[in-house]
N, C-alpha and C positions, 0 to 999 in steps of 0.2 A: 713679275719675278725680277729680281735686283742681282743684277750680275756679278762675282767678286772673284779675286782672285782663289780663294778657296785657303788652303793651308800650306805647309811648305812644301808637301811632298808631293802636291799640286802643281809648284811653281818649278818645284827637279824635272817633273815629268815633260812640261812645256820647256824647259831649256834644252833636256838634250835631246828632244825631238829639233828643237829649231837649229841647234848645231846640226844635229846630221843630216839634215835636209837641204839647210843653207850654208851653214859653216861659221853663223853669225855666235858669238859663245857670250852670255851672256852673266853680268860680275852678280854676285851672291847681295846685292845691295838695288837692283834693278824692278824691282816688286809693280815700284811708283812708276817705271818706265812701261813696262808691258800691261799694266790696269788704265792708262791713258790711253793707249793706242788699241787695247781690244777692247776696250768694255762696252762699245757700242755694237762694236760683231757681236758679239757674247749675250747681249741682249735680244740683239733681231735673232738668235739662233735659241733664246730659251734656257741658254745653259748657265749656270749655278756657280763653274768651278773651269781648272785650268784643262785638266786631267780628262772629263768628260769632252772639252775642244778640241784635244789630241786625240782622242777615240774619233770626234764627228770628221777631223780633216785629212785624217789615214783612208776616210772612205769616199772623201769628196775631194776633187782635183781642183775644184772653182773655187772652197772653201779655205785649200790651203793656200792657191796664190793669192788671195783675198787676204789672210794673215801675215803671209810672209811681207806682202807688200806693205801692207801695216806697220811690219817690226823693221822694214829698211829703213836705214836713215837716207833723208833727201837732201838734208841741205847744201847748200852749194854756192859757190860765187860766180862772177866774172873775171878770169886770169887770175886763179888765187893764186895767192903768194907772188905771185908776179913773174919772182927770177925761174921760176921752168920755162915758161914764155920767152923770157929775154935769151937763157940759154939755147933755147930750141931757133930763136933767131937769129942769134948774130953767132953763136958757135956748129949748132948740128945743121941747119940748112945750106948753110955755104959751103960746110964737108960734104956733102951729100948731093946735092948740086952737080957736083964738079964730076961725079958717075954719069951723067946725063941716062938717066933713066927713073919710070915713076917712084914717088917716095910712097911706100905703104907706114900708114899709125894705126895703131889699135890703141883707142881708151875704153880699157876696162873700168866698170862702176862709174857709166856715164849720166848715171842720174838725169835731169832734168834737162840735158842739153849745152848746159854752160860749160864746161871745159869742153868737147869737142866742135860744140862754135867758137869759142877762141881759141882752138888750134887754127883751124877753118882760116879766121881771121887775120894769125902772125903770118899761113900762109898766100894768103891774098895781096898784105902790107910787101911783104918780100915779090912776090911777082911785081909787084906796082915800082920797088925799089931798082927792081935788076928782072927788067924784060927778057925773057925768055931765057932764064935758067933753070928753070924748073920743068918738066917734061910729063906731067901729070901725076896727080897724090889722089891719093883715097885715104879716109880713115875711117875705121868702123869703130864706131863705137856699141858697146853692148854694154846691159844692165837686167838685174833679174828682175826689176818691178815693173809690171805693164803698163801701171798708170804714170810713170817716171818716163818709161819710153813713148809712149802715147805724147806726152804732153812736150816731149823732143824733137819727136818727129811734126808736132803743127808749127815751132820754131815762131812761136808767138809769143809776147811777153808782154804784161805790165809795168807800167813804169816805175812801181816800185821794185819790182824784180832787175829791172836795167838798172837801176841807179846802185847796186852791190856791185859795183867793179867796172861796171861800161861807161867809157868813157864821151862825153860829146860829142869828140869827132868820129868815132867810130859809130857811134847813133846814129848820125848822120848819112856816114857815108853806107852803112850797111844795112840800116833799117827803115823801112817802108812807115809810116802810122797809117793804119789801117782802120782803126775809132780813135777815139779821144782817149788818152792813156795805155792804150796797145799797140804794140808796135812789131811788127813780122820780121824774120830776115831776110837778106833779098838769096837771089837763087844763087848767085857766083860762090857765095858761103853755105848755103845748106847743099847744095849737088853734090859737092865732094863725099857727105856726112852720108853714111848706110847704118842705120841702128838695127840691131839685132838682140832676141832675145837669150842672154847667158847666165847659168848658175856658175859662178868660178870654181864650184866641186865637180861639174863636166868636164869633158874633152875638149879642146881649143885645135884640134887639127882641120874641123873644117874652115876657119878664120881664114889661115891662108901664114905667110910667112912678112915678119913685120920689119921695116929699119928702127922704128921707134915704139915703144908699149909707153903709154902711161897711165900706169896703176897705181893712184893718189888714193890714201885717205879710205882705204877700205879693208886693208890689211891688220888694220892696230882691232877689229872688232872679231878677227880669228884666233884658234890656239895656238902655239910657237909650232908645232908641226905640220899644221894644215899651211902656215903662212911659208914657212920650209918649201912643200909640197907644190904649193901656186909657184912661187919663186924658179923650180926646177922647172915647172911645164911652160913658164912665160919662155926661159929662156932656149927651151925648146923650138918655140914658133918668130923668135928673132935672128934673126938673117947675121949669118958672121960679120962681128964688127959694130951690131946694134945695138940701142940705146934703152935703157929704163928708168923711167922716172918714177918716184916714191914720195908719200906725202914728208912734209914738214915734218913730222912725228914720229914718222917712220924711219927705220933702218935695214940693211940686209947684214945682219954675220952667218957666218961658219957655212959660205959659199963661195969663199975665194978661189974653189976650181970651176966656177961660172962666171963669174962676175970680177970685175976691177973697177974698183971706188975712182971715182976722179974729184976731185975739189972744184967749184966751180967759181966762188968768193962775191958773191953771196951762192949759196945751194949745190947739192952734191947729187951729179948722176953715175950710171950704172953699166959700166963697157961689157958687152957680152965678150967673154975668151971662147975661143977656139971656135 
């Protein structure tokens, strides 16, 4: 049996279940996207069409994290874009710092591990710079796909995966090789990291209360009200005064009684008010 996306009213049926399940909203032009990524499920399950998948994953819990994990994007770098990093080092750790007490980070849509390893990292580089200003950090990172945080949590990578943004010295100084071409993090960098499993249409109050969120690059795949929505409940769980970082793509308006833009030159973060 040859598996296919079916017809249109097929492929409506399958988007606004994945929205309202994930929040993930998918463009009327996406067909080729979601026949790449399910058609092998779609096969091992015998099914024909989209519409019949939505019927089998309303009644299977394993099925549907199975899909959605499927439909999340994973890709990822090492210190994308760079200036959130450079920001979060030489402007928010030194203001933060000077509280002398622990720094809490949430990354949300932690994917694979790379962005809250190199949180992990600017915070380690800054202890090494300026001994004993920091008074212990945690950062949780959470993501909805299992097999994303799975593969976060073993903090093991390929050296083709290092070579997207890690840099030599930090290879060096932070990664074990463990075979030929794999390389571990050492524990000073993963201890801090607590991965947890989140859908960003849940509740975020058992997280705990944060100085810094950084929610990169996962927002531009919501509708303008859900991303509304997430933006109020972030700034909910950040501590007066705290920080949010947004992808390259991304923007926040018509929240200026939450939030104050700051220019950073290069990259713009997010002051929680009140």
């Amino acid at each position: 049996m040859t598996a296919n996306l079916g017809n249109r009213q097929d492929f409506d049926c399958f988007r606004t279940y994945l929205e309202r399940v994930c929040g993930i909203l998918l463009g009327d032009n996406k067909e080729y996207l979601v026949s790449s990524r399910l058609r092998t499920i779609m096969e091992e399950q015998s099914l024909t069409n989209l519409t019949q998948l939505v019927e089998r994953i309303e009644r299977n819990t394993q099925l549907r994290e199975k899909v959605v994990d499927a439909m999340t994007t994973n890709e990822t770098l090492w210190f994308r874009d760079s200036h959130p990093f450079r920001i979060l080092r030489e402007q928010l750790l030194p203001e933060l710092s000077k509280e002398k007490r622990p720094i809490d980070i949430w990354c949300a849509a932690s994917s694979t591990g790379q962005e809250p390893y190199s949180i992990s990292i600017e915070l380690e580089e800054y202890k090494r710079r300026n001994p004993g200003a920091l008074m212990g950090e945690r950062i949780i990172a959470t993501d909805i796909s299992p097999t994303a945080l799975e593969i976060a949590r073993r903090a093991e990578y390929e050296k083709l995966v290092l070579s997207r943004g890690m840099t030599d010295e930090y290879l060096k100084r932070y990664f074990k090789e463990v075979q030929e071409g794999r390389w571990k993090l050492n524990p000073e960098i993963t201890s801090r990291v607590q991965y947890r499993s989140l859908n960003l249409l849940n509740t975020y109050s058992m997280l705990g209360r944060f100085d810094v969120v950084f929610c990169r690059n996962v927002l531009i795949y919501f509708s303008s009200d859900l991303k509304t929505d997430i933006l109020r409940r972030i700034h909910s769980v950040l501590k007066p005064g705290g920080y949010l970082f947004l992808g390259a793509s991304e923007s926040l308006t018509g929240l200026s009684d939450l939030y104050e833009m700051r220019q950073c030159s290069p990259g713009i973060i997010y002051h929680r008010k009140g």
